[in-house]
DRENGU-603249 format. One record per atom (N, C-alpha, C): residue number from 1; residue in one letter; atom name; x, z, y. Coordinates in pm, whole numbers. Layout:
N
<r kolkol="NUM" palo="A" zati="CA" xx="X" zz="Z" yy="Y"/>
...
This chain:
89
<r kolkol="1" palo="X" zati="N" xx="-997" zz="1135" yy="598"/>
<r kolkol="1" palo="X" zati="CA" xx="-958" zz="1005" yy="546"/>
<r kolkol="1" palo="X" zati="C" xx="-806" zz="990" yy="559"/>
<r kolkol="2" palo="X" zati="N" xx="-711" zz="892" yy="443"/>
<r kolkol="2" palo="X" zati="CA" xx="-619" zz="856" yy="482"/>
<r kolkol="2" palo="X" zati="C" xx="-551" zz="801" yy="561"/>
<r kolkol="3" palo="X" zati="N" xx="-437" zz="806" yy="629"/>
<r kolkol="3" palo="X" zati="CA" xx="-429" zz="710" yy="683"/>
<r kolkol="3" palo="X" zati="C" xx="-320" zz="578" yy="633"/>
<r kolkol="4" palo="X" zati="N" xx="-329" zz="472" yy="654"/>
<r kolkol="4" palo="X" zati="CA" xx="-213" zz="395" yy="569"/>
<r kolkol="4" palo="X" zati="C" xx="-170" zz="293" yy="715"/>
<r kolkol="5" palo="X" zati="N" xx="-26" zz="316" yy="684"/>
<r kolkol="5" palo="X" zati="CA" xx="26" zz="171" yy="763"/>
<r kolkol="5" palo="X" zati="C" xx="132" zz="100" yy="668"/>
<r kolkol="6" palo="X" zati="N" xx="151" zz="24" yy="792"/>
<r kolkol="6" palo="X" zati="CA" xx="252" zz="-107" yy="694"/>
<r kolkol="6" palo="X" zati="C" xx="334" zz="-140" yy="761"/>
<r kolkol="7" palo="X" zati="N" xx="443" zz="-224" yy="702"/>
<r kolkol="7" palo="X" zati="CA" xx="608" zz="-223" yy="754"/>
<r kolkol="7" palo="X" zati="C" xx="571" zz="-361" yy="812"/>
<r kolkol="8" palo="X" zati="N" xx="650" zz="-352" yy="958"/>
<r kolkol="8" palo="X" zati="CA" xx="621" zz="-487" yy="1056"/>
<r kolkol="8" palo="X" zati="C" xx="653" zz="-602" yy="951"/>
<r kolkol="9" palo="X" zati="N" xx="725" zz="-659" yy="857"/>
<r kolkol="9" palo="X" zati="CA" xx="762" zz="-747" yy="824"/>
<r kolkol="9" palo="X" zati="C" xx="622" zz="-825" yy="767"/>
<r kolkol="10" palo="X" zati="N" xx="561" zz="-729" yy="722"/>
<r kolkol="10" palo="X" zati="CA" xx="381" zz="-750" yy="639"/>
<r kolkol="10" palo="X" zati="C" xx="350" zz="-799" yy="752"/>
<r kolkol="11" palo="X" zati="N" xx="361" zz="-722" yy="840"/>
<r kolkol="11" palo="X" zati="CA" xx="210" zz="-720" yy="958"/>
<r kolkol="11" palo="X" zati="C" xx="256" zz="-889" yy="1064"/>
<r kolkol="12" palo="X" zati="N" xx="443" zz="-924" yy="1031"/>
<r kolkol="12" palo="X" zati="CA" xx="417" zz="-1071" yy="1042"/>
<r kolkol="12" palo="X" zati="C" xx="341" zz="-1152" yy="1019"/>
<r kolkol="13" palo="X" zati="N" xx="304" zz="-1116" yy="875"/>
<r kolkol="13" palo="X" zati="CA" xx="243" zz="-1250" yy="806"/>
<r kolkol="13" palo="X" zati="C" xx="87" zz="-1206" yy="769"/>
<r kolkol="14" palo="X" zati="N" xx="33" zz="-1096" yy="795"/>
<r kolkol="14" palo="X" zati="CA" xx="-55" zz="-1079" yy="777"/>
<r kolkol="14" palo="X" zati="C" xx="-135" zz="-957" yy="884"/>
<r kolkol="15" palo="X" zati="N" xx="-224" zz="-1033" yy="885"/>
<r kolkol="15" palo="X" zati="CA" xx="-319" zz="-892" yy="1033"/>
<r kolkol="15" palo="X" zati="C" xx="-371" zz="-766" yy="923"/>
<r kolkol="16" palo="X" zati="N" xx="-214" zz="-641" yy="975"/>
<r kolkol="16" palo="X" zati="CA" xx="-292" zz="-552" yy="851"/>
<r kolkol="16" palo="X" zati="C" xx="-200" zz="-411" yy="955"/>
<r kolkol="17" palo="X" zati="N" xx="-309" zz="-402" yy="1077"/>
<r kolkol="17" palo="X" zati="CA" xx="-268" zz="-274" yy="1110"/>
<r kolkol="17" palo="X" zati="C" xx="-329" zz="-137" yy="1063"/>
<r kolkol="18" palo="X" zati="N" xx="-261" zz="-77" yy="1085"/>
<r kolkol="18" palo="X" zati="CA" xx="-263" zz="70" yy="1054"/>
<r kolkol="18" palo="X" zati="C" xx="-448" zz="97" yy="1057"/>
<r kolkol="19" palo="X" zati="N" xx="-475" zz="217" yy="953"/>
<r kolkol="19" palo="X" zati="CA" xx="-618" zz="247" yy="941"/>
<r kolkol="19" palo="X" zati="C" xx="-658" zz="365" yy="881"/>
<r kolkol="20" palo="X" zati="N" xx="-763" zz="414" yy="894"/>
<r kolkol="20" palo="X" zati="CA" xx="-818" zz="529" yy="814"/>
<r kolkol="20" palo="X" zati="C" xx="-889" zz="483" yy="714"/>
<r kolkol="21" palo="X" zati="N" xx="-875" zz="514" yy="597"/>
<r kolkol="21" palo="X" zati="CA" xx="-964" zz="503" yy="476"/>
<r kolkol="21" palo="X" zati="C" xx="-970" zz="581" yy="359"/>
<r kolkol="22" palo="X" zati="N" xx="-1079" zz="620" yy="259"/>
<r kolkol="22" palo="X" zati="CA" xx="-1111" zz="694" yy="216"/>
<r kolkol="22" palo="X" zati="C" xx="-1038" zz="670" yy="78"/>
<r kolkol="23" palo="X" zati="N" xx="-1038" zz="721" yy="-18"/>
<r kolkol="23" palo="X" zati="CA" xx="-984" zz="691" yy="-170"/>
<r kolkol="23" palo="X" zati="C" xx="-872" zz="823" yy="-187"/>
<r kolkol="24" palo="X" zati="N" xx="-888" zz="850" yy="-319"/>
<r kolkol="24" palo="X" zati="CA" xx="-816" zz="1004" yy="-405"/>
<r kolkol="24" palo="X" zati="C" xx="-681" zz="948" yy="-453"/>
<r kolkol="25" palo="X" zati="N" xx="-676" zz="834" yy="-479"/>
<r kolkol="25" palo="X" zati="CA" xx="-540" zz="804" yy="-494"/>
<r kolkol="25" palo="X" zati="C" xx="-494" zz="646" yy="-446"/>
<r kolkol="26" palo="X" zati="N" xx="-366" zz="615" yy="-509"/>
<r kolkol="26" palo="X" zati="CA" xx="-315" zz="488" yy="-408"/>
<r kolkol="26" palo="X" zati="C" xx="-389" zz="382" yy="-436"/>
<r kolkol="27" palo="X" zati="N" xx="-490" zz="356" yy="-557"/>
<r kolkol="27" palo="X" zati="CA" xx="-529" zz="251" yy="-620"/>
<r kolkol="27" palo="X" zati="C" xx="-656" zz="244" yy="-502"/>
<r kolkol="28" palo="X" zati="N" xx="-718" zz="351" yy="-500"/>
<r kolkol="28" palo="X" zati="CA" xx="-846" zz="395" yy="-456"/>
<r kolkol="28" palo="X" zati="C" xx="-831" zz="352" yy="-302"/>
<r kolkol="29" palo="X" zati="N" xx="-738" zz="378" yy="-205"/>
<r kolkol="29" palo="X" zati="CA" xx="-654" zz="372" yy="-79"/>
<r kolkol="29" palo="X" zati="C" xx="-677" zz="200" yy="-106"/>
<r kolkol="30" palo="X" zati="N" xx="-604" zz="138" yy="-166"/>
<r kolkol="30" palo="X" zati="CA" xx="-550" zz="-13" yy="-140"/>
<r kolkol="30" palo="X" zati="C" xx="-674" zz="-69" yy="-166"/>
<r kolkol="31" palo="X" zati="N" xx="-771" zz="-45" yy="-291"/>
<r kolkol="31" palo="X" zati="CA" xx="-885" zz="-126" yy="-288"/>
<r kolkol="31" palo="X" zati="C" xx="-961" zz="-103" yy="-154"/>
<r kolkol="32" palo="X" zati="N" xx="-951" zz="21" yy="-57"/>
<r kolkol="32" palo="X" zati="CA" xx="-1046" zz="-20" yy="80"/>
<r kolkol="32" palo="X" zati="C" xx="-975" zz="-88" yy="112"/>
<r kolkol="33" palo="X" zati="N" xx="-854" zz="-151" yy="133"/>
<r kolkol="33" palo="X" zati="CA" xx="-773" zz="-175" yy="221"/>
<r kolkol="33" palo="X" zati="C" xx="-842" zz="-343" yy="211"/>
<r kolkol="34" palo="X" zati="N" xx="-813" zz="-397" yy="41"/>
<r kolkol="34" palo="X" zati="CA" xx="-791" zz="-511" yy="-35"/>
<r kolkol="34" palo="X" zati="C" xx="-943" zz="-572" yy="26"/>
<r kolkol="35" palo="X" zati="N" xx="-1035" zz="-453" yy="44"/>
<r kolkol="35" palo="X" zati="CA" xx="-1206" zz="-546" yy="35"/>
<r kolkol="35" palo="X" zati="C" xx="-1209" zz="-582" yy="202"/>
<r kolkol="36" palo="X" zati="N" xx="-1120" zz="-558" yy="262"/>
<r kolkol="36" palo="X" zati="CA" xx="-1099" zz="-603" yy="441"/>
<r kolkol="36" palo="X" zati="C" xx="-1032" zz="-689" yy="449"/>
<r kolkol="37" palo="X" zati="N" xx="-881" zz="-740" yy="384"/>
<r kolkol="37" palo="X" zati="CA" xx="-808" zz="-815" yy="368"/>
<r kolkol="37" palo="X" zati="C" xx="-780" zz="-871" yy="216"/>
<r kolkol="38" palo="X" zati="N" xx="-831" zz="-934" yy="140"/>
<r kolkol="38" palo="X" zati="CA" xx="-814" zz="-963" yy="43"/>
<r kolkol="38" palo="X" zati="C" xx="-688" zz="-1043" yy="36"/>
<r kolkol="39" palo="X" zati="N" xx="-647" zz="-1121" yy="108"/>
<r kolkol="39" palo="X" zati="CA" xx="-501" zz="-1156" yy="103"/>
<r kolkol="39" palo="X" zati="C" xx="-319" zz="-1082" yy="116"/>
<r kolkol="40" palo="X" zati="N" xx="-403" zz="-951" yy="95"/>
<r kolkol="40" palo="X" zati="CA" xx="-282" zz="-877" yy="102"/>
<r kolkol="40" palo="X" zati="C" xx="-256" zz="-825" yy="19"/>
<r kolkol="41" palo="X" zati="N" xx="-358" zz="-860" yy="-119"/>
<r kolkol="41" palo="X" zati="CA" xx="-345" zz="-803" yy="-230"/>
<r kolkol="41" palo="X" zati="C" xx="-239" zz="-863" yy="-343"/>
<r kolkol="42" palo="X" zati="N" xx="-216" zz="-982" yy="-275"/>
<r kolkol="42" palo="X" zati="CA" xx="-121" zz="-1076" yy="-353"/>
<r kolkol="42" palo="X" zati="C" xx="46" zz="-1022" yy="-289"/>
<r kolkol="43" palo="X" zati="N" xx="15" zz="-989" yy="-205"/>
<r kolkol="43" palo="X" zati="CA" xx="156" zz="-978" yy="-116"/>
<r kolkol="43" palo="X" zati="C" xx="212" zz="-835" yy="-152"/>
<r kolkol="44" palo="X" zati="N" xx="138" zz="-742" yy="-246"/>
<r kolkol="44" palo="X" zati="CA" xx="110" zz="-628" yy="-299"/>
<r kolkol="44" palo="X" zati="C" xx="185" zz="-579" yy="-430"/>
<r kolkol="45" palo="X" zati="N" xx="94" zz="-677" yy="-459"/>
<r kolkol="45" palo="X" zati="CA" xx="88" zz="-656" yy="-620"/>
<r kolkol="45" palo="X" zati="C" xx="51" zz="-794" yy="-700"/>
<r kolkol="46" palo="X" zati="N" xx="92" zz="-775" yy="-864"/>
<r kolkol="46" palo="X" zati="CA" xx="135" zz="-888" yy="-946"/>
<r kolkol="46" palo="X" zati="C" xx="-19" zz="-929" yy="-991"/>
<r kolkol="47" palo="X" zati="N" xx="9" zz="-1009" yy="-1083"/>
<r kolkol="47" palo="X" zati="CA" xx="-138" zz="-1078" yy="-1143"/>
<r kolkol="47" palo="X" zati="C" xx="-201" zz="-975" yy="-1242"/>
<r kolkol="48" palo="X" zati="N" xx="-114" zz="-849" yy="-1264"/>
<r kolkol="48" palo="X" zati="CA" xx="-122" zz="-787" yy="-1343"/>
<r kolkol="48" palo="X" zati="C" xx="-196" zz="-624" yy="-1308"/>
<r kolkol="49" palo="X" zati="N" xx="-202" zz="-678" yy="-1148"/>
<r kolkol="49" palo="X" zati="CA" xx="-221" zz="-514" yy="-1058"/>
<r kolkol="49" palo="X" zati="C" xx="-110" zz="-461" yy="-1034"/>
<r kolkol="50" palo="X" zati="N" xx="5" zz="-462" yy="-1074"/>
<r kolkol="50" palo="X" zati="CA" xx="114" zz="-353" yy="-1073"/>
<r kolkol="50" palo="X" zati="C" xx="177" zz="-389" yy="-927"/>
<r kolkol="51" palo="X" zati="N" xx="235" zz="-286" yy="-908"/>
<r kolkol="51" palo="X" zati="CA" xx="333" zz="-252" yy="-722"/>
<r kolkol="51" palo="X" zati="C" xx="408" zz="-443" yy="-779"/>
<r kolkol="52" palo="X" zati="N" xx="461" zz="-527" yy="-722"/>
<r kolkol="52" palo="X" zati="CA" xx="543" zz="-579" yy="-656"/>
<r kolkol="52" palo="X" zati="C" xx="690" zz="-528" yy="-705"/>
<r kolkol="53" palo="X" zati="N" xx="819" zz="-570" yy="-727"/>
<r kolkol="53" palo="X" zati="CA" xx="890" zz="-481" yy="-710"/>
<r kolkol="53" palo="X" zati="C" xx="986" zz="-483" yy="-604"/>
<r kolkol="54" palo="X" zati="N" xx="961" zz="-556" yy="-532"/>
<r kolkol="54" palo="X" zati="CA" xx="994" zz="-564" yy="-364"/>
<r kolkol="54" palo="X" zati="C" xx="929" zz="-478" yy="-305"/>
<r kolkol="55" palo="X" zati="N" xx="793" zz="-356" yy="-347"/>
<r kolkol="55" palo="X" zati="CA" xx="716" zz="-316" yy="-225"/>
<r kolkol="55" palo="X" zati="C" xx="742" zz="-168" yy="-311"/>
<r kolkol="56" palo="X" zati="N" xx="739" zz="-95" yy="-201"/>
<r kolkol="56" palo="X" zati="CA" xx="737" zz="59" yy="-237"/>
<r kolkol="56" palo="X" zati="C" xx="641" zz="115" yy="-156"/>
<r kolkol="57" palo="X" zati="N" xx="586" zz="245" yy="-211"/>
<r kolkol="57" palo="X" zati="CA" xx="473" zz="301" yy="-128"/>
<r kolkol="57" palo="X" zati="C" xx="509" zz="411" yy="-106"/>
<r kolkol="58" palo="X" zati="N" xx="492" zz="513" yy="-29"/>
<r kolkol="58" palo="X" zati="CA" xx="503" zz="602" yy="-21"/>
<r kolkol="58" palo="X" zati="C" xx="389" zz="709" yy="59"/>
<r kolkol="59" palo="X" zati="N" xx="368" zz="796" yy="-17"/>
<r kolkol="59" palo="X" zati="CA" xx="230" zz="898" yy="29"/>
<r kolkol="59" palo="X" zati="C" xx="321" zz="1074" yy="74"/>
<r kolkol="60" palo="X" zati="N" xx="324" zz="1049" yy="207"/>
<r kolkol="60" palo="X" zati="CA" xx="318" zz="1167" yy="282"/>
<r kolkol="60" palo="X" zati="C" xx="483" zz="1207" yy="216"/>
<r kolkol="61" palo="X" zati="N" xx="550" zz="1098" yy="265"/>
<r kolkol="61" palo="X" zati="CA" xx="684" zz="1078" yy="283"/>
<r kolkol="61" palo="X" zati="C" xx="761" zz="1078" yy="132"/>
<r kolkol="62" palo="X" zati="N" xx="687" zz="1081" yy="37"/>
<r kolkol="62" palo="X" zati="CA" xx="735" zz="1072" yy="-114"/>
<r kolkol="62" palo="X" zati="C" xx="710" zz="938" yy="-159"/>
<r kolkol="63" palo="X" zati="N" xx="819" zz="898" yy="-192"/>
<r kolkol="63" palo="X" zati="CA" xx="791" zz="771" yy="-303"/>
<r kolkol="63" palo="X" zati="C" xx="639" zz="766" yy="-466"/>
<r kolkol="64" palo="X" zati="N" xx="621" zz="684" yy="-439"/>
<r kolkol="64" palo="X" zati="CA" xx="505" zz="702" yy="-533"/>
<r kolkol="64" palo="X" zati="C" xx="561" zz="661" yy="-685"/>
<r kolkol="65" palo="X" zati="N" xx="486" zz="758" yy="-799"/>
<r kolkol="65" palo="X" zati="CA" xx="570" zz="747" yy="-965"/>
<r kolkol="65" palo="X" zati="C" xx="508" zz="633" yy="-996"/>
<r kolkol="66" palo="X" zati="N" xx="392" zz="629" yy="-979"/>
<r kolkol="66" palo="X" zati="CA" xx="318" zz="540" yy="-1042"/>
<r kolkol="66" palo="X" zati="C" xx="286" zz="372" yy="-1010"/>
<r kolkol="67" palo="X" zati="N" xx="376" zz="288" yy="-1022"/>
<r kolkol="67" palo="X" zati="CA" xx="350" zz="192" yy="-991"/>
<r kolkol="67" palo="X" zati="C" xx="312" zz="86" yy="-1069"/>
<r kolkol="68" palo="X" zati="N" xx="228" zz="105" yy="-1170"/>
<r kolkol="68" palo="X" zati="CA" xx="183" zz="61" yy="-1288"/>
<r kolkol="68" palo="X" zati="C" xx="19" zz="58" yy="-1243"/>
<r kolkol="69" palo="X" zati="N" xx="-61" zz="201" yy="-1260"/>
<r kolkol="69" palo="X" zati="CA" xx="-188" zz="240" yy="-1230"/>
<r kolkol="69" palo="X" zati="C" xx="-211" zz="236" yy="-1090"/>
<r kolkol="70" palo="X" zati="N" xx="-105" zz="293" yy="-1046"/>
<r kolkol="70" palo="X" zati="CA" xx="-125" zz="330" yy="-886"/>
<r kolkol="70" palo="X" zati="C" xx="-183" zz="439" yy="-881"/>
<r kolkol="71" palo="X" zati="N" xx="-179" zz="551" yy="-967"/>
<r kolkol="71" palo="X" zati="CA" xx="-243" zz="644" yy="-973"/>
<r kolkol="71" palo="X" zati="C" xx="-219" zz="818" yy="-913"/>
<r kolkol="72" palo="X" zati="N" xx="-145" zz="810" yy="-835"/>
<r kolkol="72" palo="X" zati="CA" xx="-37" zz="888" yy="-736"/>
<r kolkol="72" palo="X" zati="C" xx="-165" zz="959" yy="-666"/>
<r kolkol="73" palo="X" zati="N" xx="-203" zz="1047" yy="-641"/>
<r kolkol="73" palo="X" zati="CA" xx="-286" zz="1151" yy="-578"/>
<r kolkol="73" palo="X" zati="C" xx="-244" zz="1119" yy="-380"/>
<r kolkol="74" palo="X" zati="N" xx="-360" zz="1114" yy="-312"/>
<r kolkol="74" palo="X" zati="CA" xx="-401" zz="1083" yy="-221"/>
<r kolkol="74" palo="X" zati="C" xx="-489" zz="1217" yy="-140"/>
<r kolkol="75" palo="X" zati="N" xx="-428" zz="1308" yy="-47"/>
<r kolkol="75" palo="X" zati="CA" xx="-516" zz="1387" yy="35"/>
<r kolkol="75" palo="X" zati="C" xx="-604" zz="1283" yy="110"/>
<r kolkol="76" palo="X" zati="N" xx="-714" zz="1399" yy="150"/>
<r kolkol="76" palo="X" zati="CA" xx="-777" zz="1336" yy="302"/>
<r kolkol="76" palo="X" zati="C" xx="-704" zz="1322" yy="390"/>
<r kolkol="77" palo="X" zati="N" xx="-577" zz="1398" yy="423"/>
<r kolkol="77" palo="X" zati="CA" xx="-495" zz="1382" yy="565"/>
<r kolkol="77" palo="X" zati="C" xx="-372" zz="1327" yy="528"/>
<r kolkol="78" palo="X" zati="N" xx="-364" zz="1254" yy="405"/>
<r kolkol="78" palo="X" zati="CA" xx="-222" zz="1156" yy="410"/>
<r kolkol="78" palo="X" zati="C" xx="-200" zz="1094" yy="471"/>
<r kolkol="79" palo="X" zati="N" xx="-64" zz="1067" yy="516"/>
<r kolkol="79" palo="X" zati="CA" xx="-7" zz="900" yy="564"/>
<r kolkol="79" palo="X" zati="C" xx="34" zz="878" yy="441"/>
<r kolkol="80" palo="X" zati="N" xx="25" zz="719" yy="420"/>
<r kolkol="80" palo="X" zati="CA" xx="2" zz="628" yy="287"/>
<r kolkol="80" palo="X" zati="C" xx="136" zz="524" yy="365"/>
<r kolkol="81" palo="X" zati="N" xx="231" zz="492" yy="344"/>
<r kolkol="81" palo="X" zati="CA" xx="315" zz="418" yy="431"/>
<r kolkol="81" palo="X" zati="C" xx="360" zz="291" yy="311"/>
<r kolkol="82" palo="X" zati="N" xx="329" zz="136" yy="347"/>
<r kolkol="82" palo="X" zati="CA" xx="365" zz="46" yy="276"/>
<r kolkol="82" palo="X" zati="C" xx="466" zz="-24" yy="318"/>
<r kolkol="83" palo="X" zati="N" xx="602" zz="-20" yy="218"/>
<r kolkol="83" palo="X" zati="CA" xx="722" zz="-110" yy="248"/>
<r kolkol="83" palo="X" zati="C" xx="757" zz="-247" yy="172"/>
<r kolkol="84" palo="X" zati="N" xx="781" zz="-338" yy="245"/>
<r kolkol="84" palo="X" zati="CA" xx="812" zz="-467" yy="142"/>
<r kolkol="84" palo="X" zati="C" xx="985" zz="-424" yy="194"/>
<r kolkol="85" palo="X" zati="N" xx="1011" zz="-460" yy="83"/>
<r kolkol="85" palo="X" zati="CA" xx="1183" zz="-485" yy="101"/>
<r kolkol="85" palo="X" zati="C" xx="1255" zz="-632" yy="150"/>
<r kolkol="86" palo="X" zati="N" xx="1340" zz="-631" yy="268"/>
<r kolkol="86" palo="X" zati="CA" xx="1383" zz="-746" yy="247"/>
<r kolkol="86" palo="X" zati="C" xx="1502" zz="-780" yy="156"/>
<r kolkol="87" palo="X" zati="N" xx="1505" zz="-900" yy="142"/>
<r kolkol="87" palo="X" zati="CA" xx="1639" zz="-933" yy="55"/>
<r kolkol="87" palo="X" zati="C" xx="1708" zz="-1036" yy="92"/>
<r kolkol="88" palo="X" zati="N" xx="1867" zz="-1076" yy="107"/>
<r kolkol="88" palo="X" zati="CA" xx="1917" zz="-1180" yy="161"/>
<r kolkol="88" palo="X" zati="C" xx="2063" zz="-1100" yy="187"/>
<r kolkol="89" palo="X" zati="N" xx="2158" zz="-1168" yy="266"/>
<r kolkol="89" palo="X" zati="CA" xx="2277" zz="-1133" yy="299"/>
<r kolkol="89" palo="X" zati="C" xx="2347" zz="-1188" yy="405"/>
């Protein structure tokens, strides 16, 4: 199984520690994630499904292409790592 964590700034506002879960790619990964926390799906992604463009993902230290489908290939032994960006000055 994968594993996915998330950038402390998420895990402020939302109870979403680190986990193992199953899915072939990032879409597949976030929907286990989404059916445990359904409120993190907004904090995610648009009305449309697509990445956020504050949030970047990255699978086994590569930025992910696909942030449209989410369709980025997923081992069993990935780290899946989720970043929100901050913004301000």
């Amino acid at each position: 199984m994968a594993r996915i964590s998330f950038t402390p700034n998420l895990q402020r506002h939302l109870d979403v520690a680190p986990c193992a879960v199953m899915g072939d790619t990032v879409a597949g990964v976030l929907a286990e994630v989404f059916a445990v926390n359904p409120r993190l799906r907004s904090y995610l992604l648009d009305d449309q499904g697509q990445l956020r463009r504050h949030v970047a993902i990255f699978v086994d230290a590569e930025r992910i292409d696909d942030r449209r489908h989410l369709s980025d290939r997923v081992g069993a032994d990935s780290e899946v790592y989720v970043v929100q960006a901050l913004t301000g000055g």
